[in-house]
N, CA, C and O atoms as a CHARMM CRD file, in Angstrom:
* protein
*
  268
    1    1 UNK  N     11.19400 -10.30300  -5.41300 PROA 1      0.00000
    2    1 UNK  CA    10.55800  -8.99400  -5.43900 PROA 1      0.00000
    3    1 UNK  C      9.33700  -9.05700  -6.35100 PROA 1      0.00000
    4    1 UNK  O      9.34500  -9.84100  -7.30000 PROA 1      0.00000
    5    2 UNK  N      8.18400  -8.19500  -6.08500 PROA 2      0.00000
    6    2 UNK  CA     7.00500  -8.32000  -6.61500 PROA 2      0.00000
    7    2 UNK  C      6.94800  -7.53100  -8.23800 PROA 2      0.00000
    8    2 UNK  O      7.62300  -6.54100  -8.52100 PROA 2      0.00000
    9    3 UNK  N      6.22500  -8.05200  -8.94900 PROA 3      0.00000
   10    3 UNK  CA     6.51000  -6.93200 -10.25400 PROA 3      0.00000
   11    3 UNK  C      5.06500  -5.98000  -9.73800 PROA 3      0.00000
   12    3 UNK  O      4.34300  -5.89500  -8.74500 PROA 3      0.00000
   13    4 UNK  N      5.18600  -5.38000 -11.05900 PROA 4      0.00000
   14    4 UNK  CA     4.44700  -4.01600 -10.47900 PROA 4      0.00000
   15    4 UNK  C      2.77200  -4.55100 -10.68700 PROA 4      0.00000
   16    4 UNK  O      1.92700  -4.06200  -9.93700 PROA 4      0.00000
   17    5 UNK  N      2.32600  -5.63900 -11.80900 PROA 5      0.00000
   18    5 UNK  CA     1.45400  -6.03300 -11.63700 PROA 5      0.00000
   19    5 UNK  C      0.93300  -6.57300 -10.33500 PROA 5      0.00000
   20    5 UNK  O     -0.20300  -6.35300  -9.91400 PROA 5      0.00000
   21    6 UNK  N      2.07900  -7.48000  -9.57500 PROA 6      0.00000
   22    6 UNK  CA     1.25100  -8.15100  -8.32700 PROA 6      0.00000
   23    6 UNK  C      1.16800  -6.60600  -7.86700 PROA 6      0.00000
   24    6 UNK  O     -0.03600  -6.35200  -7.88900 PROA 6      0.00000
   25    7 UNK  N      1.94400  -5.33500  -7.41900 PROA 7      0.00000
   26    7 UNK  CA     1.34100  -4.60400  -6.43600 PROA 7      0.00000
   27    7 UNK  C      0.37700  -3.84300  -6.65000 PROA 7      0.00000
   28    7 UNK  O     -0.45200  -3.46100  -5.82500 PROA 7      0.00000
   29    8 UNK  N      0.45200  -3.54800  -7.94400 PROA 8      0.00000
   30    8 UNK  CA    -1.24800  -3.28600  -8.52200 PROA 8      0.00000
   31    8 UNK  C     -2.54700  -3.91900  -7.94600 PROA 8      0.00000
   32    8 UNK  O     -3.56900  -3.46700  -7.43000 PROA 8      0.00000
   33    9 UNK  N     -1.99100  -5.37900  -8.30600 PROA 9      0.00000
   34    9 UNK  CA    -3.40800  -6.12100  -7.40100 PROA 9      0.00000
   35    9 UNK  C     -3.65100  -6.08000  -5.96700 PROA 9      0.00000
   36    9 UNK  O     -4.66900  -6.28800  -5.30700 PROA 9      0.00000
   37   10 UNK  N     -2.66900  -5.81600  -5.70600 PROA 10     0.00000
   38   10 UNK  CA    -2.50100  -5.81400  -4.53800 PROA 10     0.00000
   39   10 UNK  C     -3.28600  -4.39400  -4.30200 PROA 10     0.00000
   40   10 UNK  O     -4.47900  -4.36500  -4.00100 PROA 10     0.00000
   41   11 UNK  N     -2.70500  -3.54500  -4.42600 PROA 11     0.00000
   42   11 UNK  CA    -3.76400  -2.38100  -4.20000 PROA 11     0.00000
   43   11 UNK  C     -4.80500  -2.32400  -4.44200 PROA 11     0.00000
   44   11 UNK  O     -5.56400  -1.87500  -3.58300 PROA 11     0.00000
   45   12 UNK  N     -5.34300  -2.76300  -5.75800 PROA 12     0.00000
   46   12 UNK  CA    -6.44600  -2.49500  -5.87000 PROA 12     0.00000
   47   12 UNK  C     -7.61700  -3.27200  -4.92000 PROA 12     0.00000
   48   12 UNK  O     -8.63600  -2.74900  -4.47100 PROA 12     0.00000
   49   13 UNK  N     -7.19900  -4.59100  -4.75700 PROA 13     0.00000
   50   13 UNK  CA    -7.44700  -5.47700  -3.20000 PROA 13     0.00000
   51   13 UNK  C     -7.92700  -4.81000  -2.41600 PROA 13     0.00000
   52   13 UNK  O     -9.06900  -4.65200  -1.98300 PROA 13     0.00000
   53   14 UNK  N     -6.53300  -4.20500  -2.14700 PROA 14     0.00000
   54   14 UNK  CA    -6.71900  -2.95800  -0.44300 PROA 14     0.00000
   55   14 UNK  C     -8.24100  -2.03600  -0.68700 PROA 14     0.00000
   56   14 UNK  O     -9.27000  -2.05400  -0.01100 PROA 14     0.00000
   57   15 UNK  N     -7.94100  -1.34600  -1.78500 PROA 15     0.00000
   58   15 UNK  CA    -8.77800  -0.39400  -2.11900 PROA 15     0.00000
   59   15 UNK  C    -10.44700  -1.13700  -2.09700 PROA 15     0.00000
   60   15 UNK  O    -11.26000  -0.49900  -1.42700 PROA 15     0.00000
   61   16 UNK  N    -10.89800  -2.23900  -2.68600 PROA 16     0.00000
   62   16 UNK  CA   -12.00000  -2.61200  -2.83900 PROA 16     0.00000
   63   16 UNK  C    -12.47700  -3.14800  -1.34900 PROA 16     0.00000
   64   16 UNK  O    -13.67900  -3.32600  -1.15300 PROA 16     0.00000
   65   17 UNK  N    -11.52100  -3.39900  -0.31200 PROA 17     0.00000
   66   17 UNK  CA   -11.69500  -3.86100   0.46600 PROA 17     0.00000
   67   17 UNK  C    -12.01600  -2.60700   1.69700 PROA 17     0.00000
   68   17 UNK  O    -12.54200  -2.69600   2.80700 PROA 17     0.00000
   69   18 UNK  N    -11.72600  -2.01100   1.31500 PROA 18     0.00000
   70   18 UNK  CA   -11.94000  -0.78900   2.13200 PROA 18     0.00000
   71   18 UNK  C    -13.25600  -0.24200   1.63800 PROA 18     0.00000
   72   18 UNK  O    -14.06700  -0.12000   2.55600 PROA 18     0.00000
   73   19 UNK  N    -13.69700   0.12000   0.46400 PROA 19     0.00000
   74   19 UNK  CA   -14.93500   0.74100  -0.06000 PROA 19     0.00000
   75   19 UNK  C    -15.85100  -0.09100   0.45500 PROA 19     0.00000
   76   19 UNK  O    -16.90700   0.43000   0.81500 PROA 19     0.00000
   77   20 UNK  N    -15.63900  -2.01000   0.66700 PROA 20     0.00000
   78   20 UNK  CA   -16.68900  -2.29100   0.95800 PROA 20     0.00000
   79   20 UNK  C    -17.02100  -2.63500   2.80200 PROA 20     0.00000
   80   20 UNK  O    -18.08000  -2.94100   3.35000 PROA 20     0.00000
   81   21 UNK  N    -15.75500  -2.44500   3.33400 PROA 21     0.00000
   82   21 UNK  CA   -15.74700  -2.19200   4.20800 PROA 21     0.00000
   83   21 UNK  C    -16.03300  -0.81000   5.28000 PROA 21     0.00000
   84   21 UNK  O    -16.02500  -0.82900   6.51100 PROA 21     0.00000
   85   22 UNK  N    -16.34400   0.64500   4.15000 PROA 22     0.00000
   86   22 UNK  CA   -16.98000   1.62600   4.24400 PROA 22     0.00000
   87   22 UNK  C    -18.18800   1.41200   4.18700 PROA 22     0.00000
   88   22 UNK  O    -18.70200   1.62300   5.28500 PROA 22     0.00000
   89   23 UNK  N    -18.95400   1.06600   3.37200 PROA 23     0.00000
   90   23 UNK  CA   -20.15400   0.77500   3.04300 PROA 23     0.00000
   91   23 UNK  C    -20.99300   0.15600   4.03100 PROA 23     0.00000
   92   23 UNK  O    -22.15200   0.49700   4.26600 PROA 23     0.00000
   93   24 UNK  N    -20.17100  -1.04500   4.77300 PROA 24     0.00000
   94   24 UNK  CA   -20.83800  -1.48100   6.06200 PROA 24     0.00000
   95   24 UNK  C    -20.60600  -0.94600   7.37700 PROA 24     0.00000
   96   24 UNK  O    -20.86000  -1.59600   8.39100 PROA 24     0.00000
   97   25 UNK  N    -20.28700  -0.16100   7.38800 PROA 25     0.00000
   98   25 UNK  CA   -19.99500   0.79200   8.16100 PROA 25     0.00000
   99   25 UNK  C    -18.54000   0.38600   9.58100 PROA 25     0.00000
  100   25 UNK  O    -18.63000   0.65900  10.77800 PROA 25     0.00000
  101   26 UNK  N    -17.51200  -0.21300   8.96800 PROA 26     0.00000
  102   26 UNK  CA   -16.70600  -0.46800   9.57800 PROA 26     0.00000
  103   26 UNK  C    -15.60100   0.81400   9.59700 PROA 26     0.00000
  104   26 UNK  O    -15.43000   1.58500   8.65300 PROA 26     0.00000
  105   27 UNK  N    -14.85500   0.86400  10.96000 PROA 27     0.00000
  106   27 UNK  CA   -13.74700   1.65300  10.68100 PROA 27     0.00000
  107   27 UNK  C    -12.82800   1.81400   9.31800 PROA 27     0.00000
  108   27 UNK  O    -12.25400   0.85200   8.80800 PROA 27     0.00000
  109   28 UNK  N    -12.77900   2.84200   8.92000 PROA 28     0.00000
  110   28 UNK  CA   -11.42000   2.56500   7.61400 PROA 28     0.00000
  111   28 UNK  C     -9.92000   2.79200   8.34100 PROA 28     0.00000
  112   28 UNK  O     -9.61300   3.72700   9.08100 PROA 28     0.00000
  113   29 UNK  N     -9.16700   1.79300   7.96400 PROA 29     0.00000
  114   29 UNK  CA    -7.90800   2.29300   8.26100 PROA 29     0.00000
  115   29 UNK  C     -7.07400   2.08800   7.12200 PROA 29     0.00000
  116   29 UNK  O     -6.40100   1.12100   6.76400 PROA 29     0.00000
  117   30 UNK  N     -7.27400   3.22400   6.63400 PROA 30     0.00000
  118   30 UNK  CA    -6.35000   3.43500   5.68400 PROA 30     0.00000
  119   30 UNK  C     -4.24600   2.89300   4.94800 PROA 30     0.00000
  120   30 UNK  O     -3.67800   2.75800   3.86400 PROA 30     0.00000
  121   31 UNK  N     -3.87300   2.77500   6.59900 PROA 31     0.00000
  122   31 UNK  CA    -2.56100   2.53900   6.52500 PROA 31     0.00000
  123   31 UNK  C     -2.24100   1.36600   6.92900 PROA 31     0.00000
  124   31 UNK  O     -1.13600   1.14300   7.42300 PROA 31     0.00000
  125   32 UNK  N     -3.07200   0.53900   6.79200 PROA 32     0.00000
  126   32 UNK  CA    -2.85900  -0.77200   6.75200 PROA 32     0.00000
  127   32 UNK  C     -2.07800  -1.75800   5.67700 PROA 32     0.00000
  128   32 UNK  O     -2.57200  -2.05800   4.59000 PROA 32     0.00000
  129   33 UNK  N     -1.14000  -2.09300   6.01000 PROA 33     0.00000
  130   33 UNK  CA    -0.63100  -2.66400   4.91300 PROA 33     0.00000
  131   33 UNK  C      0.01600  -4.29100   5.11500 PROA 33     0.00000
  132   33 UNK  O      1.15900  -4.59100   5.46000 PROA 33     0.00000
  133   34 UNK  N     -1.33400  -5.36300   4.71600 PROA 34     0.00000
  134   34 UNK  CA    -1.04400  -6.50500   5.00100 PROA 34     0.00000
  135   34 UNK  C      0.06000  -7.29000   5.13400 PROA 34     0.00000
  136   34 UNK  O      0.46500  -8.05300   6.01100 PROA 34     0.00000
  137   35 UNK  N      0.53400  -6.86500   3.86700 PROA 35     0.00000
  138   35 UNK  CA     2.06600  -7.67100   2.97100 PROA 35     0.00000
  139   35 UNK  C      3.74000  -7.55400   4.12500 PROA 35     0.00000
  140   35 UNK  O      4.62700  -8.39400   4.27300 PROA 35     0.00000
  141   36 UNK  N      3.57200  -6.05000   4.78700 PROA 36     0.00000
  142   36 UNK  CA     4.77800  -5.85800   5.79700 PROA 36     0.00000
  143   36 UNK  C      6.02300  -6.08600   5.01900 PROA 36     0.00000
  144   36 UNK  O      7.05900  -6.57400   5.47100 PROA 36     0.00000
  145   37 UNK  N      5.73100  -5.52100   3.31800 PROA 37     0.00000
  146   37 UNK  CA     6.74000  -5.43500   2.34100 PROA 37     0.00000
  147   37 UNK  C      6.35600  -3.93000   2.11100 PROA 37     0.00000
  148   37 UNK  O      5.21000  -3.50800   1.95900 PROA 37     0.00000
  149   38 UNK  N      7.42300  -3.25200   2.11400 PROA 38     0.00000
  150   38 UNK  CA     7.69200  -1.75900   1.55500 PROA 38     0.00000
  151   38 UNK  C      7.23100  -1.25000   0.31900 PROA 38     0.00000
  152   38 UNK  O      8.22300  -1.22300  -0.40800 PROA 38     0.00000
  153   39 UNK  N      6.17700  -0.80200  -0.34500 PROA 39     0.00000
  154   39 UNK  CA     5.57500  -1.00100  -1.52000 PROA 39     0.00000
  155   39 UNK  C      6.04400  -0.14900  -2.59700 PROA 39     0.00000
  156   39 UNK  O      5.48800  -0.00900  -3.68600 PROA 39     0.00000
  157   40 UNK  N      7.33000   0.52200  -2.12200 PROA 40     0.00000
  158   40 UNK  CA     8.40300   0.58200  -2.95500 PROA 40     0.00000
  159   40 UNK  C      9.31500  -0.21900  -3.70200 PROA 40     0.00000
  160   40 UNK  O      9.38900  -0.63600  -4.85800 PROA 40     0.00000
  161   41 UNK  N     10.20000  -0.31900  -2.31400 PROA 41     0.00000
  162   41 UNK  CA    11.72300  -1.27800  -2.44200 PROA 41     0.00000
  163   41 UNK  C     11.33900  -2.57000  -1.86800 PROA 41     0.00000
  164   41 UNK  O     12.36100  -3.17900  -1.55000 PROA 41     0.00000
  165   42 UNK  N     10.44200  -3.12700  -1.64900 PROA 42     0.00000
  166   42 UNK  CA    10.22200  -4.54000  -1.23600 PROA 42     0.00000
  167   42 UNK  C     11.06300  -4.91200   0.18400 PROA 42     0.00000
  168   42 UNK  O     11.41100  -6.03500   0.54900 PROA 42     0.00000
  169   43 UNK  N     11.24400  -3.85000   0.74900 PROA 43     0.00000
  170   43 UNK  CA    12.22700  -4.20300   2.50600 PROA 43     0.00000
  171   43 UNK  C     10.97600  -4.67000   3.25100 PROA 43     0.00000
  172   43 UNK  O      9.79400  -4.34000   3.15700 PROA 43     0.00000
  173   44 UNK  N     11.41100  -5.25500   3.76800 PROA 44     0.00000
  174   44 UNK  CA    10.23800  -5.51300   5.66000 PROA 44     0.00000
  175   44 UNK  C      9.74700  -4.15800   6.30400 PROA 44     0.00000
  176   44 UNK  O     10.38300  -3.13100   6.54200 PROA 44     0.00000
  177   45 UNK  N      9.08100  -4.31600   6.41000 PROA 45     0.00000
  178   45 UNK  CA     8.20900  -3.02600   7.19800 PROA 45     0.00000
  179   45 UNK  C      7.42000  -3.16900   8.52300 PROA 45     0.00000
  180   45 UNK  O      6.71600  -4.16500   8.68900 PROA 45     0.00000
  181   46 UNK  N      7.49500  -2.39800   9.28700 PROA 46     0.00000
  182   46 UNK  CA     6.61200  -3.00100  10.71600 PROA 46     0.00000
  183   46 UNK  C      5.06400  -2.04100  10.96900 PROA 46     0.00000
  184   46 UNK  O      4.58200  -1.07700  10.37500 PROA 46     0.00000
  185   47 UNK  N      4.77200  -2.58400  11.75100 PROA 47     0.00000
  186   47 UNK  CA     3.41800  -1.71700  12.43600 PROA 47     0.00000
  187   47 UNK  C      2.70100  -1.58600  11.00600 PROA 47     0.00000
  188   47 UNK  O      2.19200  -0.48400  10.80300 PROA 47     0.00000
  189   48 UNK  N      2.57300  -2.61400   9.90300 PROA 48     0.00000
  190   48 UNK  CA     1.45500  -2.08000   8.84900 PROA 48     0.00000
  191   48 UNK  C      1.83600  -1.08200   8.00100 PROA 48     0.00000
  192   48 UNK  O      1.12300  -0.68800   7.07800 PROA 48     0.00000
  193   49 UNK  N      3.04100  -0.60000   8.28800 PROA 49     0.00000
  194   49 UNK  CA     3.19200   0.96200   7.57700 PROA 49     0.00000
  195   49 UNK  C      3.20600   0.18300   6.02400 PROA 49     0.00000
  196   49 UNK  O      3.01600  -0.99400   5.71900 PROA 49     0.00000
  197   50 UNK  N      3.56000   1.55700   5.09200 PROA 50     0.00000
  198   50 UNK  CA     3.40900   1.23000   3.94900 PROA 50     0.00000
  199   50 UNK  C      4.86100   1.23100   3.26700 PROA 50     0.00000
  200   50 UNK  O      4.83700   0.71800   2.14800 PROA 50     0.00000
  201   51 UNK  N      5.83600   1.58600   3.58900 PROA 51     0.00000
  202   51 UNK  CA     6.68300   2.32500   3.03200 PROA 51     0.00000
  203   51 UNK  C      8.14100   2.22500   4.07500 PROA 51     0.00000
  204   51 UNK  O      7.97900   2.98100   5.03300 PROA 51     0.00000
  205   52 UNK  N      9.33900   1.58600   4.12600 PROA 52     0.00000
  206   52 UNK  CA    10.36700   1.57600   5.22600 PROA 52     0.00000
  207   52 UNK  C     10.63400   2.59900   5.74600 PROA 52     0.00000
  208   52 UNK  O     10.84000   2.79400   6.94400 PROA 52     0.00000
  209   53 UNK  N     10.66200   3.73700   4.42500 PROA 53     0.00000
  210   53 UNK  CA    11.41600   5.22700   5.47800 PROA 53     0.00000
  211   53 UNK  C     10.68700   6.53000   4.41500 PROA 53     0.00000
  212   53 UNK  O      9.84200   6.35700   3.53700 PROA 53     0.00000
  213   54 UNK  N     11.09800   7.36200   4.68700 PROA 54     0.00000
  214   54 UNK  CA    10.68700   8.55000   3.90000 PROA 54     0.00000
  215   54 UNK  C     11.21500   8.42900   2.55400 PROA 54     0.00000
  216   54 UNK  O     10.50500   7.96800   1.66100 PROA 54     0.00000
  217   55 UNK  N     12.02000   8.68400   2.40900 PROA 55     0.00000
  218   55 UNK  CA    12.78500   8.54100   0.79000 PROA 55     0.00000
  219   55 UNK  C     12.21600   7.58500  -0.17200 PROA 55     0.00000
  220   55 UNK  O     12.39100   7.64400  -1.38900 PROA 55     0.00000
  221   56 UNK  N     11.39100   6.53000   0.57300 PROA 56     0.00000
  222   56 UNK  CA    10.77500   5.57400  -0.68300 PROA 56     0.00000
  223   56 UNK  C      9.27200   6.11600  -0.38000 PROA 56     0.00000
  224   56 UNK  O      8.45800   5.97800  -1.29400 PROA 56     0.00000
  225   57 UNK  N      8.97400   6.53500   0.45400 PROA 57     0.00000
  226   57 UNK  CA     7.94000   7.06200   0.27200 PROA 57     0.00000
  227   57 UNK  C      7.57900   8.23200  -0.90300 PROA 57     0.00000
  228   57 UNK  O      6.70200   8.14300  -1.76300 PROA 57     0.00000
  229   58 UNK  N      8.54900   9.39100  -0.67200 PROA 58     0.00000
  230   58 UNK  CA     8.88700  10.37300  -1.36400 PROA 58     0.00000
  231   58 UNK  C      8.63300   9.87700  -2.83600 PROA 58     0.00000
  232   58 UNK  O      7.78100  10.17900  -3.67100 PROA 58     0.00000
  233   59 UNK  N      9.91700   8.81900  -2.83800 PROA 59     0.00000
  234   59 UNK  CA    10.14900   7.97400  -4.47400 PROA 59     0.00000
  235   59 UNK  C      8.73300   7.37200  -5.08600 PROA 59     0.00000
  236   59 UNK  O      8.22600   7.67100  -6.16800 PROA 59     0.00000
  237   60 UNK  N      8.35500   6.66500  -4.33300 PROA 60     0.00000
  238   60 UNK  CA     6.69700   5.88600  -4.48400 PROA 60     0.00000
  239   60 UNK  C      5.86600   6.82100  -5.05500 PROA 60     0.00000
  240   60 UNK  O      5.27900   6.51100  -6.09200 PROA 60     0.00000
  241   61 UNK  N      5.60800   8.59900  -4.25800 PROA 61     0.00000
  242   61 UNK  CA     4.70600   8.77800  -4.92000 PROA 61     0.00000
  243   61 UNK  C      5.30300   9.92500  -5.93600 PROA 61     0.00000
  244   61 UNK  O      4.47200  10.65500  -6.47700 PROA 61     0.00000
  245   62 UNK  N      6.40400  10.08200  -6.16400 PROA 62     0.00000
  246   62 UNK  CA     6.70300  11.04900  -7.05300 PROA 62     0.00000
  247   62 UNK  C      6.91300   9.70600  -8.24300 PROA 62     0.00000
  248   62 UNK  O      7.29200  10.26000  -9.27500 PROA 62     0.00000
  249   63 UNK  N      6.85800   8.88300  -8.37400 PROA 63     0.00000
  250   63 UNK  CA     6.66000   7.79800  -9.30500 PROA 63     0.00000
  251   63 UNK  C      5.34300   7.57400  -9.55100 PROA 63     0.00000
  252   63 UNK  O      5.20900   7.76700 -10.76000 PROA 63     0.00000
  253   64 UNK  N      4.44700   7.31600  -9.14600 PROA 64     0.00000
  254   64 UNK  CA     3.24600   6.93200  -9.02000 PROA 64     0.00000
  255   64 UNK  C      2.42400   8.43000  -9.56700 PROA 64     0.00000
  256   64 UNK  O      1.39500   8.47600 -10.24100 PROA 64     0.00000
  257   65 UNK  N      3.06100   9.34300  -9.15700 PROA 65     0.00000
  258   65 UNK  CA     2.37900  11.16100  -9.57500 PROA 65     0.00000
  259   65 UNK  C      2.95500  11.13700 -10.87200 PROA 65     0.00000
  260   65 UNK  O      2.72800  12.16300 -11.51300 PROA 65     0.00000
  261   66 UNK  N      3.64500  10.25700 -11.46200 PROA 66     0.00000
  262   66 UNK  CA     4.00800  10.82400 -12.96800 PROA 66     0.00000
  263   66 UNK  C      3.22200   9.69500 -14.27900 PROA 66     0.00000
  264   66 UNK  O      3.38000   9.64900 -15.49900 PROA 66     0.00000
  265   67 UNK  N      2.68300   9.19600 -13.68800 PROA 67     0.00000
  266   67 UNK  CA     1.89900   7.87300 -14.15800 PROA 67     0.00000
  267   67 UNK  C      0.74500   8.63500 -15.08400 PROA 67     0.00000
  268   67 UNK  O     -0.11400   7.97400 -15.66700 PROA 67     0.00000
């Protein structure tokens, strides 16, 4: 399982990669999520999503909102 530093980088990755991929005027797709790890609970995830189910979603950002 990832510590919270790798998913940090990991985001912030996503994030820079998107601004500069705005900039050149490419589609953004926001819900892309390379890894096809749950960026919660570290489960498998399909179709790019970010998150396995609602409840870690929920958890993710009511964790992430108290930061």
């Amino acid at each position: 399982m990832a510590d919270i530093a790798d998913k940090a980088n990991e985001q912030a990755q996503l994030i820079l990669e998107k601004q500069i991929a705005l900039q050149r005027g490419k589609p953004l797709d926001i819900y892309q999520n390379k890894s096809n790890r749950c960026w919660f609970c570290d489960d498998d995830v399909v179709d790019g999503r970010r998150w396995c189910d609602e409840q870690c979603r929920d958890d993710y950002e009511r964790e992430v909102g108290n930061e």
